[in-house]
ZAKE-651974 format. One line per 3 residues: for each residue x, y, z of N, C-alpha, C. Coordinates in Angstrom, 1 decimal, decimal comma. Atoms other than C-alpha are relative to their C-alpha. Example, Ala and Ser with C-alpha at 12.3 -4.5 7.8 and 13.67 -1.06 7.14 Angstrom:
! residues 2
0,9:-1,2:0,0:12,3:-4,5:7,8:0,9:1,2:0,0  -0,9:-1,1:0,0:13,7:-1,1:7,1:-0,8:1,1:0,8
This chain:
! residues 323
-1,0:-0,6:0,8:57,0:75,0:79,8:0,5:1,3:0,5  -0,6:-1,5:-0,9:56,7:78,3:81,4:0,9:0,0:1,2  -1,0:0,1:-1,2:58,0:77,4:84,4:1,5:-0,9:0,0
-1,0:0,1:0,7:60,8:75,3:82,8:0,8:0,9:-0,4  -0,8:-1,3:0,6:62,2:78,6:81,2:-0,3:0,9:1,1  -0,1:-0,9:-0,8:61,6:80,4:84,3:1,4:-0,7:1,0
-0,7:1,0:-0,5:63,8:77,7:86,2:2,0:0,5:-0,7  -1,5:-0,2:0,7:66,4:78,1:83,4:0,7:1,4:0,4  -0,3:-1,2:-0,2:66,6:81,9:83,3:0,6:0,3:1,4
-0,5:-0,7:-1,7:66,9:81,8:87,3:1,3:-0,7:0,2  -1,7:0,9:-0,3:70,4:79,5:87,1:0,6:0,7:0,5  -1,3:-0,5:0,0:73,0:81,5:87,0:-0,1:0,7:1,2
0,3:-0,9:-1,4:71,4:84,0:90,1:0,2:-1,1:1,1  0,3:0,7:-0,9:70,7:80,7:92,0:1,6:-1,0:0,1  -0,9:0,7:0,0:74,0:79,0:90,8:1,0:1,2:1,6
-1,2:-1,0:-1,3:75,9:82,7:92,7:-0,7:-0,1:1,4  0,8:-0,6:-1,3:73,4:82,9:95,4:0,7:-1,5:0,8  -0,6:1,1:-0,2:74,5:78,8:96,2:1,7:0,4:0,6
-1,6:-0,7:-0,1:78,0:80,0:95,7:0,3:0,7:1,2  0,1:-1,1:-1,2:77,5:83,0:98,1:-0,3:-0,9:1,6  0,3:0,2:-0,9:76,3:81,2:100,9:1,2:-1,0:0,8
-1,7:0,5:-0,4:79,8:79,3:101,1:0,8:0,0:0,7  -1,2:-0,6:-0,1:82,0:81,6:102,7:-0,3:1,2:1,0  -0,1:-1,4:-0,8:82,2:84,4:105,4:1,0:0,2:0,4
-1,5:-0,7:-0,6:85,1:86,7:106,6:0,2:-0,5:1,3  -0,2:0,8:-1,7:86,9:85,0:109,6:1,0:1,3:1,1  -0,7:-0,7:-0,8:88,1:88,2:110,7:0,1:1,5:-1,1
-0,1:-1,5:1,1:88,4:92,2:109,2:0,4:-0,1:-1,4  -0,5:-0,5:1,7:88,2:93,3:105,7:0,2:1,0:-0,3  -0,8:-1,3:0,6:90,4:95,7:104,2:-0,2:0,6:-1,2
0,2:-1,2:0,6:89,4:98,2:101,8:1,2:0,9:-0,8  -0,8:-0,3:0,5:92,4:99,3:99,9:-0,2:1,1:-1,0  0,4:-1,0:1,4:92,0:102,9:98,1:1,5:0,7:0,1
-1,8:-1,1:0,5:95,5:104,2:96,7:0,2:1,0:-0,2  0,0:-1,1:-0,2:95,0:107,4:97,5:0,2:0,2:0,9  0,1:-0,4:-1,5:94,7:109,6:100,2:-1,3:0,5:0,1
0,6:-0,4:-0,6:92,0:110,5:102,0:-0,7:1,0:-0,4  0,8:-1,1:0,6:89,2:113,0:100,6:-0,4:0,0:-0,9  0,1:0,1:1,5:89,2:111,9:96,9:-1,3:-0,2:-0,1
1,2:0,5:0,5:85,9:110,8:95,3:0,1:-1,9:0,5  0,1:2,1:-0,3:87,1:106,5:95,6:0,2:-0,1:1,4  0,1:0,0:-1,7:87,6:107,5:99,6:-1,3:0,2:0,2
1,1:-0,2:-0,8:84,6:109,1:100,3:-1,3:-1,5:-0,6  0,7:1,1:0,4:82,9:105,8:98,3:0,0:-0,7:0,7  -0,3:1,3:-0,4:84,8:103,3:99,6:-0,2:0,0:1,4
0,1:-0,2:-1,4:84,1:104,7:103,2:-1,8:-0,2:0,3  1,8:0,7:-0,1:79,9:104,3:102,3:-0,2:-1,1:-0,3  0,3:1,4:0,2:80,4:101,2:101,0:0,7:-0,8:1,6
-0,7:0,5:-1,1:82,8:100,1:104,0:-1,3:-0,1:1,6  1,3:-0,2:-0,7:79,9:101,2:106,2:-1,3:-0,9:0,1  0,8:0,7:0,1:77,3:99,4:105,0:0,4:-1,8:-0,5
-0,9:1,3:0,0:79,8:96,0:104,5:-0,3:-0,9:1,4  0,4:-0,1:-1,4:79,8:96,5:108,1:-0,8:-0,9:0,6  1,5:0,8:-0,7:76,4:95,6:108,9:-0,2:-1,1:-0,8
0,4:0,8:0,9:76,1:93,2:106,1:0,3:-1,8:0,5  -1,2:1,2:-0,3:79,2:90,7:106,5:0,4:0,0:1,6  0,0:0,3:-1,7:79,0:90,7:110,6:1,7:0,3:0,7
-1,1:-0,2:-0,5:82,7:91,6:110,7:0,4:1,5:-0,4  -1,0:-1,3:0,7:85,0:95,0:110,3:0,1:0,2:-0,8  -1,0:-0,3:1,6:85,6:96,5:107,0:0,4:1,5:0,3
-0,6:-1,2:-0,6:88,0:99,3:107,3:0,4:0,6:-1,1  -0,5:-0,8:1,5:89,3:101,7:104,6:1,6:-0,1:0,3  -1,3:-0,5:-0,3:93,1:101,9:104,4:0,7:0,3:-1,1
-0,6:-0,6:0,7:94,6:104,6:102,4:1,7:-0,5:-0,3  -1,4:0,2:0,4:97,9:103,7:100,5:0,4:0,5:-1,8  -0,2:-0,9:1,6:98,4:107,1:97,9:1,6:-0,9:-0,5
-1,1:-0,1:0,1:101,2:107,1:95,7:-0,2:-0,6:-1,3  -0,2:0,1:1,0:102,5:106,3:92,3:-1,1:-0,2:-1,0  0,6:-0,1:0,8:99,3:107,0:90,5:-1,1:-0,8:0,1
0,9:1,2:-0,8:97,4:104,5:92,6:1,0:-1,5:0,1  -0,3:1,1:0,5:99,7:101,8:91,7:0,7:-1,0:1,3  0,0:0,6:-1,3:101,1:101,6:95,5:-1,0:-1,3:0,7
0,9:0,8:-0,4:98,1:100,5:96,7:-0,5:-1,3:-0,3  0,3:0,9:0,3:97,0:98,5:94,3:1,1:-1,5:0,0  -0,7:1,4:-0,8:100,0:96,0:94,9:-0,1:-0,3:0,9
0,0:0,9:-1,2:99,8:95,5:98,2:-1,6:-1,1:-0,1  1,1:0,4:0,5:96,2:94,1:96,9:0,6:-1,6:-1,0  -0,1:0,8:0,7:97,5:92,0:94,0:1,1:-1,2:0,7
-0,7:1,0:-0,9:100,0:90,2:97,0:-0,5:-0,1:0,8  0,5:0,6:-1,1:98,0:89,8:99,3:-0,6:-1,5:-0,2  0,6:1,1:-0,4:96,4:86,5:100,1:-1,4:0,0:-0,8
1,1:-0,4:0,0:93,6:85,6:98,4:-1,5:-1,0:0,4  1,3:0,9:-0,9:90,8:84,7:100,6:-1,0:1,2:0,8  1,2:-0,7:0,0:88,3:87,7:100,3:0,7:1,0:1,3
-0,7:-1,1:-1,2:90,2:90,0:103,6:0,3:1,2:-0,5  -1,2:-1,2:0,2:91,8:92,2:101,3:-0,4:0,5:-1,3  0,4:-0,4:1,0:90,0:94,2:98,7:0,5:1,3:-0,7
-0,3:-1,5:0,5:91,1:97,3:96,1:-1,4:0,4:-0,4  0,9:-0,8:0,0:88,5:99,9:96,0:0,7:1,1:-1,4  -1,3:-1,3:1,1:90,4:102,0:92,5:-1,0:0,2:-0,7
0,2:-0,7:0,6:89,6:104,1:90,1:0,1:0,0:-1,9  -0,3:-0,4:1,4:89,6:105,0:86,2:1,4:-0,2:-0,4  -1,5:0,0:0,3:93,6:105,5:86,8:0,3:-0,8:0,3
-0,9:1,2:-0,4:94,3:102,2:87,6:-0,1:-1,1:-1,5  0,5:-0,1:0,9:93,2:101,9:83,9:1,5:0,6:-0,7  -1,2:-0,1:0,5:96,0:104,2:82,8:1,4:0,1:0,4
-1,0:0,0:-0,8:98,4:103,9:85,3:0,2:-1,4:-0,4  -0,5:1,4:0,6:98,6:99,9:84,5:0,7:0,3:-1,3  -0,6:-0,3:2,0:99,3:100,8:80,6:1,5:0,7:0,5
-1,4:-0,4:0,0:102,3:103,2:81,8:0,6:-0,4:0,6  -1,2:0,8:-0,3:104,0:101,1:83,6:0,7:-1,2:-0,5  -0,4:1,2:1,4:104,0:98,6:80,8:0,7:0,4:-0,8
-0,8:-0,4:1,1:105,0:100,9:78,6:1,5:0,3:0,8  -1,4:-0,5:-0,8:108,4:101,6:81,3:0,8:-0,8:-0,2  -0,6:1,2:-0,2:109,1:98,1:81,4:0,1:-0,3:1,5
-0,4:0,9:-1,5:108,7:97,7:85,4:-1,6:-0,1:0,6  1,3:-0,3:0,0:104,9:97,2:85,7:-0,1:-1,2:1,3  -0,1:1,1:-1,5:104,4:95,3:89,6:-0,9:-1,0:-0,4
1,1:0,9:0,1:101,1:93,6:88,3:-0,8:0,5:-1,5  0,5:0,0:1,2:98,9:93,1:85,9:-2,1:0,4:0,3  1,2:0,4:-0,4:95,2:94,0:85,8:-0,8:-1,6:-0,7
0,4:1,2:0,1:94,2:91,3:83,8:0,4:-1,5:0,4  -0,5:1,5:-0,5:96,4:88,5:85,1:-0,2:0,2:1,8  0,3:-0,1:-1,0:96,3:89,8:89,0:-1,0:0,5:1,0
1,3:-0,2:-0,1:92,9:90,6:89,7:-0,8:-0,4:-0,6  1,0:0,3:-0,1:89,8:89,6:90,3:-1,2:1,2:-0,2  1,1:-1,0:-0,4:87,2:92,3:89,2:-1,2:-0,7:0,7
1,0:0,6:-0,6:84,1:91,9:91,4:-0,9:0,8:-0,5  1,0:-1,0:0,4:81,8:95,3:90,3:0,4:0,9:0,1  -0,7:-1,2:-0,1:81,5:98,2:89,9:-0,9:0,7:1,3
0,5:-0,6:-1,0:80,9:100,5:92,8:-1,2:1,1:-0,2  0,7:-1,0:0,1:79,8:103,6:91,4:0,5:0,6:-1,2  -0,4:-0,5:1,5:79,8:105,2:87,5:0,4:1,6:0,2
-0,4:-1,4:-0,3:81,4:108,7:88,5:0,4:0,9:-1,2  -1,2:-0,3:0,7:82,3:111,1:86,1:0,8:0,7:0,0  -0,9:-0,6:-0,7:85,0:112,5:85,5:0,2:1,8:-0,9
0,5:-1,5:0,1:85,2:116,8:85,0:1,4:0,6:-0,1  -0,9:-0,7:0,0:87,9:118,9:83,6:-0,4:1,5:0,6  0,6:-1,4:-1,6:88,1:121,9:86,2:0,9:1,1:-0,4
-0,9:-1,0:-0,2:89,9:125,6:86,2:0,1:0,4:1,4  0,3:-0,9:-0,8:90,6:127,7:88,8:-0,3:0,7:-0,3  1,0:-1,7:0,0:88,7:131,0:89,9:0,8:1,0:-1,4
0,0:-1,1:0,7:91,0:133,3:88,2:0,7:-0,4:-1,4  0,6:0,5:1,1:91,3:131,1:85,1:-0,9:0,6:-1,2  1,0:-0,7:0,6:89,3:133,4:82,4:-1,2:-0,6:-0,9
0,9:1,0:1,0:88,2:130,2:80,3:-1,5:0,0:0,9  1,0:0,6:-1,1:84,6:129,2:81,0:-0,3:-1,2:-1,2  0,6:1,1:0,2:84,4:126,4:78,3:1,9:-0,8:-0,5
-1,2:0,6:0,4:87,3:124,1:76,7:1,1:1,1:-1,5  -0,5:-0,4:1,5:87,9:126,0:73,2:0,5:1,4:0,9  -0,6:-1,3:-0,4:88,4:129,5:75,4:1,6:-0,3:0,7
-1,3:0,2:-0,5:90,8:127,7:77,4:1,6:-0,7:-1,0  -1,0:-0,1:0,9:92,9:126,7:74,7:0,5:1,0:-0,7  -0,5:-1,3:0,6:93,3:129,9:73,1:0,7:0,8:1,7
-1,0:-0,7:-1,5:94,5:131,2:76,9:1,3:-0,6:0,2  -1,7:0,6:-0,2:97,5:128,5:77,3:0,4:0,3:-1,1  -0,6:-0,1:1,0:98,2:128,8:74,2:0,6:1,9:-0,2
-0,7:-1,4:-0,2:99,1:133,0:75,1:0,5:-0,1:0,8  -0,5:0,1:-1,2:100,4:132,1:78,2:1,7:-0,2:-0,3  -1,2:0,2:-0,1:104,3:132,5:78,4:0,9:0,4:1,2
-0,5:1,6:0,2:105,8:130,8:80,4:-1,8:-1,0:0,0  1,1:1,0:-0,1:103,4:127,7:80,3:-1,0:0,0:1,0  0,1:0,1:-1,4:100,8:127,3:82,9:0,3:-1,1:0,4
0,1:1,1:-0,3:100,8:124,6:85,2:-1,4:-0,7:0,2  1,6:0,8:-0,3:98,1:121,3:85,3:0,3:-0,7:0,9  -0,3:0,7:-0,7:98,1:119,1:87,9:-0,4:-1,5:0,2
0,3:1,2:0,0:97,3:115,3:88,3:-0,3:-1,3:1,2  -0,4:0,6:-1,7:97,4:112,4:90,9:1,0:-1,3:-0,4  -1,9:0,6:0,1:101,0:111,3:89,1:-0,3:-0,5:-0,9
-0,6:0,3:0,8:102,5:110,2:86,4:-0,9:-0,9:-0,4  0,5:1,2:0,8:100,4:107,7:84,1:-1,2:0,1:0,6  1,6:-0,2:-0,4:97,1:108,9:85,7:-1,0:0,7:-1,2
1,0:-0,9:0,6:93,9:109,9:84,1:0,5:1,3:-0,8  -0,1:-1,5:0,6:94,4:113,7:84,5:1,3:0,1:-1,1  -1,5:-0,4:1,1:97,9:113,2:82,9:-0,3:-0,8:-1,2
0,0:0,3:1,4:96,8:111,2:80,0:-1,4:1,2:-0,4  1,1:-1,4:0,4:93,9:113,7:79,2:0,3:1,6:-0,7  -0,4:-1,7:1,0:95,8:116,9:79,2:1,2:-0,5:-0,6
-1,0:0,5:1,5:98,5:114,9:77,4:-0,4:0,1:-1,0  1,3:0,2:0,8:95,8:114,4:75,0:-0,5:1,1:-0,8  0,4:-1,2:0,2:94,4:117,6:74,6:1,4:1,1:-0,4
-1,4:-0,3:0,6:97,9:119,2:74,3:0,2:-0,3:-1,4  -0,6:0,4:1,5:98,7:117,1:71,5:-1,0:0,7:-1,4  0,7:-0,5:0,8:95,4:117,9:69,9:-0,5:1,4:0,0
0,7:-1,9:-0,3:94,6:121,6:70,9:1,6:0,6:-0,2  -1,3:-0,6:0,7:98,7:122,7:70,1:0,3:0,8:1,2  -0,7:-0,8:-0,9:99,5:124,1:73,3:0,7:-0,6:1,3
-0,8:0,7:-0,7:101,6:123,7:76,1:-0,5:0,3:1,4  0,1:-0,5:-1,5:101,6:123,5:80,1:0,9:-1,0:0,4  -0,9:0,8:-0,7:104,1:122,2:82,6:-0,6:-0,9:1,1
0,8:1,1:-0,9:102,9:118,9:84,5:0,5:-0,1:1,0  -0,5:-0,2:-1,5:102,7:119,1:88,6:-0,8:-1,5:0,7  0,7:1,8:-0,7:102,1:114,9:90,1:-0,3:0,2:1,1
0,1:0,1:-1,5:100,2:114,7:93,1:-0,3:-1,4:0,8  0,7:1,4:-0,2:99,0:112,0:95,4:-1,4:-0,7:0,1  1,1:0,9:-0,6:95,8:111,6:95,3:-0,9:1,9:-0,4
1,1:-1,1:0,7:92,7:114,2:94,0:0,1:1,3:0,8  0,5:-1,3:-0,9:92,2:116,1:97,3:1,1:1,1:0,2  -1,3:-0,8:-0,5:96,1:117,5:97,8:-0,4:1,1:-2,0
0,4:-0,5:1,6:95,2:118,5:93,6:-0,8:0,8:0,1  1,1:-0,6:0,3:91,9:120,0:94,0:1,2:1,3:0,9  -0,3:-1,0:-1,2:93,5:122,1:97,3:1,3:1,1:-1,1
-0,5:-1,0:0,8:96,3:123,7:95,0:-1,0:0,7:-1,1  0,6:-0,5:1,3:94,0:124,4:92,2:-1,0:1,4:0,7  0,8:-1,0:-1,2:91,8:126,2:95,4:0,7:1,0:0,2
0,0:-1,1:0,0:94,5:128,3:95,8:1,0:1,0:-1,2  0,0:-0,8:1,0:95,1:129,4:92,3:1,7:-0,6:-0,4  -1,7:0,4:0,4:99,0:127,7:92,0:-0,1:-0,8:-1,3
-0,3:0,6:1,4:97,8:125,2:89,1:-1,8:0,5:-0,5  1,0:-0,6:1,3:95,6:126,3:86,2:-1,0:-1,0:-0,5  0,6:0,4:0,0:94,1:123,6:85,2:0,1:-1,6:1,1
0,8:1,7:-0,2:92,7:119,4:86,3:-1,1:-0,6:0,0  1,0:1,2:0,5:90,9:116,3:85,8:-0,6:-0,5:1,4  0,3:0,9:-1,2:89,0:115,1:89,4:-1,3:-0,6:-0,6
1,2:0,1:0,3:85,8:113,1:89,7:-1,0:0,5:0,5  1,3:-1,1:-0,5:82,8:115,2:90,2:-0,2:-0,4:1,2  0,1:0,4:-1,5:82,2:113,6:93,8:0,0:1,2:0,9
-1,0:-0,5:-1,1:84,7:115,0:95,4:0,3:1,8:-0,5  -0,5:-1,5:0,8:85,0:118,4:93,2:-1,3:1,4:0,1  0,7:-0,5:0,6:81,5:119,5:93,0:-0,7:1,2:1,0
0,1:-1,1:-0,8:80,9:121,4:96,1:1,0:1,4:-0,2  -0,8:-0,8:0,4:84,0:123,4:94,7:-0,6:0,8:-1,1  1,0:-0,3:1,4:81,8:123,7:91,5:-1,4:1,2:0,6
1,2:-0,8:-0,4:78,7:125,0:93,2:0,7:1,2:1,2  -0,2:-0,7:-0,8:80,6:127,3:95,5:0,8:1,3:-1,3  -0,5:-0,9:1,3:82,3:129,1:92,0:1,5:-0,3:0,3
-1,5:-0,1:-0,3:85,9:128,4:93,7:1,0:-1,0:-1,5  -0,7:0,9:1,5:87,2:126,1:90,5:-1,7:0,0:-1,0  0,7:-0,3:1,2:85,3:126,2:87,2:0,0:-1,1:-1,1
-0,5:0,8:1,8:84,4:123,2:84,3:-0,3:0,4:-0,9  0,3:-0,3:1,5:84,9:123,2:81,2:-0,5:-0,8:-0,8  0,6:1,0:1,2:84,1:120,0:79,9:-0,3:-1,1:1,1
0,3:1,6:-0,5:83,2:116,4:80,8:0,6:-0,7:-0,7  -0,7:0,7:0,6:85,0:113,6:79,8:-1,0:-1,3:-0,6  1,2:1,0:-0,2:81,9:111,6:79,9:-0,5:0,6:-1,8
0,2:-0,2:1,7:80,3:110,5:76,2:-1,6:1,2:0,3  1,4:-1,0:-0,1:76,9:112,6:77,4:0,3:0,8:1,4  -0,1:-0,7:-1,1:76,2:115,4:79,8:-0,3:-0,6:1,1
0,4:0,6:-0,7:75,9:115,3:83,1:-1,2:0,3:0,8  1,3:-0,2:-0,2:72,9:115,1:84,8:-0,4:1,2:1,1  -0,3:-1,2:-0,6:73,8:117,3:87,8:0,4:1,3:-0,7
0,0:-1,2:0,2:75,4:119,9:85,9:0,1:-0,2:-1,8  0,4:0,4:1,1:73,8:119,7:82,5:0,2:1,1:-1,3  -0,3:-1,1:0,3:75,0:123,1:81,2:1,7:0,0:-0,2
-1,2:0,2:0,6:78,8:121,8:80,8:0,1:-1,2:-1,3  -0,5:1,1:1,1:79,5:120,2:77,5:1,4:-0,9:-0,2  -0,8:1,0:0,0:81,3:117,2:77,1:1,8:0,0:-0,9
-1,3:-0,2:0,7:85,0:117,0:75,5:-0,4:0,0:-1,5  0,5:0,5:1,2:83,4:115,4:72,4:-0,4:1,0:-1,0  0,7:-0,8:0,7:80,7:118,1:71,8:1,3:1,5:-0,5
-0,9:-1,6:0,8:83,9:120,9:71,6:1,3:-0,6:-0,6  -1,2:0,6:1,3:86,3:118,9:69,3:0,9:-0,5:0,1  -1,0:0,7:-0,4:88,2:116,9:71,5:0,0:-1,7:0,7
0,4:1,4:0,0:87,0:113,2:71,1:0,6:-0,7:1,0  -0,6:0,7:-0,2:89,6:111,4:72,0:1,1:0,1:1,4  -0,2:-0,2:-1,2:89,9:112,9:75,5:-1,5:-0,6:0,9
1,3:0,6:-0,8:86,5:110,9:76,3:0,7:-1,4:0,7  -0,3:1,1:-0,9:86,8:108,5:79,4:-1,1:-0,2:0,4  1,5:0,1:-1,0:83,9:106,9:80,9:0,8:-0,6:1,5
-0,2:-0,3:-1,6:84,6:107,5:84,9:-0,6:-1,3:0,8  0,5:0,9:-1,1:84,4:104,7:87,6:0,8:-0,5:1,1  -0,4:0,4:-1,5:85,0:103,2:90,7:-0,2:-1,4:0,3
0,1:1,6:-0,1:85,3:99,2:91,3:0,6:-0,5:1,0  -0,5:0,8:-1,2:85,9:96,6:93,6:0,8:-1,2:-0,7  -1,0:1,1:0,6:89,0:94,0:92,6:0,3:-0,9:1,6
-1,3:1,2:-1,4:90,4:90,9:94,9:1,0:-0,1:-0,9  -2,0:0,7:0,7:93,7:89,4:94,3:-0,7:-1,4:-1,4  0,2:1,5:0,8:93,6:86,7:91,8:0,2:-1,2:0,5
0,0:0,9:-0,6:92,9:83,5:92,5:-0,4:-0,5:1,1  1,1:0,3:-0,4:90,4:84,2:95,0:-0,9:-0,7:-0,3  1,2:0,9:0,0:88,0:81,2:95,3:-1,3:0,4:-0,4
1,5:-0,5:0,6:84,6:81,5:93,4:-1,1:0,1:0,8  1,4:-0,2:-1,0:82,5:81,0:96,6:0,3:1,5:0,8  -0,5:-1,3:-1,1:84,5:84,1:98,3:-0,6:1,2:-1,0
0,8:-0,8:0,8:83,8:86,1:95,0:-1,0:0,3:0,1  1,1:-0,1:-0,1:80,3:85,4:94,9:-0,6:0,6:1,1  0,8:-0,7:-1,0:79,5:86,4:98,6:0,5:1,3:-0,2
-0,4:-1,3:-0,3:81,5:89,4:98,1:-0,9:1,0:-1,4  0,4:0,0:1,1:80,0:90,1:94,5:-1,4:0,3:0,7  1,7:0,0:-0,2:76,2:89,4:96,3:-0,3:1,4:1,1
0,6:-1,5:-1,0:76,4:92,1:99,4:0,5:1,3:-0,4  0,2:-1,4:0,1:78,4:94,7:97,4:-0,8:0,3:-0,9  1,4:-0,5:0,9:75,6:94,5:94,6:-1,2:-0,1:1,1
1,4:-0,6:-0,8:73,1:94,6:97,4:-0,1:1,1:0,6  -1,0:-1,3:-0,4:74,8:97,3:99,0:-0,5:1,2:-0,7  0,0:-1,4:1,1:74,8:99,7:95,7:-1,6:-0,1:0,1
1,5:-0,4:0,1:70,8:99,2:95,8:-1,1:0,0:0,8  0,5:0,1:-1,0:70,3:99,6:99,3:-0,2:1,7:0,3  0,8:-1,8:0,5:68,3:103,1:98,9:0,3:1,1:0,8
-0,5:-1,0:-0,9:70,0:105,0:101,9:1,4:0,4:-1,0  -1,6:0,6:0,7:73,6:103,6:100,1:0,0:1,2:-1,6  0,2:-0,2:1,3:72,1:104,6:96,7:-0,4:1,4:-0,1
0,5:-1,7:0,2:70,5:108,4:97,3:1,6:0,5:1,0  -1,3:-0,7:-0,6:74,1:109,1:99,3:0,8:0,2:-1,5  -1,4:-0,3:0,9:76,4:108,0:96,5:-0,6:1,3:-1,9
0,6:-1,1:1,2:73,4:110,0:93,7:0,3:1,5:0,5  0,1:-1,4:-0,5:73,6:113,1:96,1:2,0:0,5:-0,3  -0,9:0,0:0,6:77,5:112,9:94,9:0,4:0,1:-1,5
0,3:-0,4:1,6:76,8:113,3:91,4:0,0:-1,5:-0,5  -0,1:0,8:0,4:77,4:109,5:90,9:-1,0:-0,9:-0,1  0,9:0,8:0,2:75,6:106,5:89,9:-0,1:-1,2:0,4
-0,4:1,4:-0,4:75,1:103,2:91,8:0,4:-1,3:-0,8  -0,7:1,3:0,8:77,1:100,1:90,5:-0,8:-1,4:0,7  0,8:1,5:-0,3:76,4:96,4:91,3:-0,1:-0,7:-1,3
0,0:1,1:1,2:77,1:95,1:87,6:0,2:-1,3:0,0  -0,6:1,4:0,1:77,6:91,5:86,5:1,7:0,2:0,0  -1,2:0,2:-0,2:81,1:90,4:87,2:1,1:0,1:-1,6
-0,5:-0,2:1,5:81,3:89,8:83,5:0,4:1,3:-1,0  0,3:-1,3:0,5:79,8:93,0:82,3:1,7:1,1:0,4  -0,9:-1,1:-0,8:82,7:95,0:84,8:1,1:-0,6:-0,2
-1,3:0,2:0,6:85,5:92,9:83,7:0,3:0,7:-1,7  0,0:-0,5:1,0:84,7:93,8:80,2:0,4:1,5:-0,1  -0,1:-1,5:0,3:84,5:97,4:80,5:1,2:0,5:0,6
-1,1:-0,1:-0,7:87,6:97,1:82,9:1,8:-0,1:-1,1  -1,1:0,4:1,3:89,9:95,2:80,1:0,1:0,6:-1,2  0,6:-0,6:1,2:88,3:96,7:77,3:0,7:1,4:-0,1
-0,4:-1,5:-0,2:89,4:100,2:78,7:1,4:0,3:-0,2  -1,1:0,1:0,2:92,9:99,1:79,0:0,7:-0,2:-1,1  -0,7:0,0:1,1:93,4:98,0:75,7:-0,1:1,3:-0,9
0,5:-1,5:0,2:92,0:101,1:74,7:0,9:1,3:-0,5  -0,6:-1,0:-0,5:94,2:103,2:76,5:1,9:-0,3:-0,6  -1,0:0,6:0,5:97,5:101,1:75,4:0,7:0,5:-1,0
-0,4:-0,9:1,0:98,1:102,9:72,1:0,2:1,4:0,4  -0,4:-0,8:0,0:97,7:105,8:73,3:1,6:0,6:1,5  -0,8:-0,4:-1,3:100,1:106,1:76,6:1,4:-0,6:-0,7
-1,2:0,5:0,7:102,7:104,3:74,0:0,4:1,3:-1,1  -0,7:-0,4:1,7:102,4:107,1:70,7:0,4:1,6:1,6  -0,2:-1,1:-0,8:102,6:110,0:74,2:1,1:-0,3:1,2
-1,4:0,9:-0,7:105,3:107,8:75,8:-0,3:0,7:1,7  0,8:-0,3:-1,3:103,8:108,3:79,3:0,5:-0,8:0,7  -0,6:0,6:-1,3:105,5:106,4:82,8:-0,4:0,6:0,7
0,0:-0,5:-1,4:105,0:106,3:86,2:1,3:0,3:0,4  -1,1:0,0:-0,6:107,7:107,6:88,1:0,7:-1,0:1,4
């Protein structure tokens, strides 16, 4: 009987693992992160690409394609071919960048109809930042500052229908103050203005932000995340200072095109969850403040869809577009 119900329990691993063994790349795989170069989902998708590498016996290359809030990138992904070659490596904002292009009426794809989630890469979170001479040091100081500030200050983003821009939309609406919104392409060109003091506030993921953090050059004030974080356990969360409904939980995932084959899934599903718990892989991407991924397929579609419907009301009652 025991071994009967050990049999049973082991199916589904033995059904993917069957699956997995199906299918290999007959030539380079592409790595698609809709950014540029330096973000938090680059410097990921360049350790996972790394260790793909050695895995899958072929190329995996990273190839940046910033722009419209990720949403560039992610099309050439949702048209490509699907036979495992051509994967998106995206972010949290491909979460609310899908919703505002819905809400425009010219939305290229769909996440739920043109993609394949496979996992998640890495649980990052994500960190509302100042610059140096910024006076705030928590969320509630910094609302009482924009709100003296005349003219407005500026926040910055990585474009139209992203994260940072639904956030301090957000907080705006509920904290009563104002600032003028500056789109960029991609975190790192964002962080680098905020470095030299031109925008006031933004939203990056701790990854890519945190050496900025520990050097004093930008300053957080909150987390967006429902708990602190572990690295820097002395910033309180949006939640704890009375701004709920600026909470996001932060991530990083691997999508194919839709209608990728279930055996291509599965091998790719099996070596990037081996990947995330391959203890070189896994103390690089923790020494980044983040957390290794490798969920069920199921589990990361859920929290992928789930997030979007989520987000849907609100990017409609703040009337939000990509440009």
């Amino acid at each position: 009987m025991h071994t009967r119900r050990a049999i049973l329990a082991a199916a589904p691993f033995l059904a993917t693992a069957a699956l997995a063994q199906g299918w290999s790349p007959s030539g380079p795989v592409r790595i698609i992160v809709p950014f540029p170069a330096g973000g938090t989902t680059d410097i990921l998708a360049r350790l996972y690409a790394q260790r793909l590498t050695e895995t899958l016996g072929v190329s995996v290359v990273v190839e940046n394609r910033g722009g419209g809030g990720g949403s560039i990138g992610a099309d050439v992904v949702a048209k490509a071919a699907p036979d495992g070659q051509t994967l998106l490596f995206h972010n949290l904002t491909f979460s609310t960048t899908t919703a505002a292009l819905e809400f425009a009426g010219r939305a290229p794809h769909s996440i739920e109809r043109d993609f394949a989630p496979i996992t998640l890469g890495a649980g990052v979170p994500n960190v509302l930042l100042v610059n140096a001479q910024v006076p705030a040091r928590n969320l509630t100081e910094f609302v009482a500052w924009a709100r003296a500030q005349n003219p407005p200050p500026f926040y910055g983003s990585t474009g139209p229908g992203s994260t940072a821009n639904l956030v301090v939309e957000v907080l705006k609406r509920d904290g009563g103050f104002q600032m003028e919104h500056v789109p960029f392409r991609g975190a790192a060109p964002l962080v680098q203005e905020m470095l030299a003091g031109r925008i006031a506030l933004g939203t990056d993921q701790l990854s890519s932000s945190l050496q900025h953090i520990r050097a004093g050059t930008l300053r957080p004030i909150a987390t967006l995340s429902a708990t602190r974080m572990r690295v820097l356990p002395e910033v309180p969360t949006v939640r704890e200072q009375g701004f709920p409904n600026a909470e996001l939980l932060g991530w990083n995932g691997f999508f194919a095109p839709a209608r990728t084959p279930e055996a291509v899934l599965a091998r790719l599903f099996a070596e990037i969850a081996a990947a995330a718990q391959n203890p070189a892989l896994a103390e690089r991407i923790r020494e980044l403040g983040a957390e290794p991924g490798g969920n069920p397929v199921a589990e990361f579609t859920a929290q992928v869809h789930g997030q979007v419907a989520a987000i849907r009301p609100l990017v409609r009652e703040l009337r939000m577009t990509v440009e």
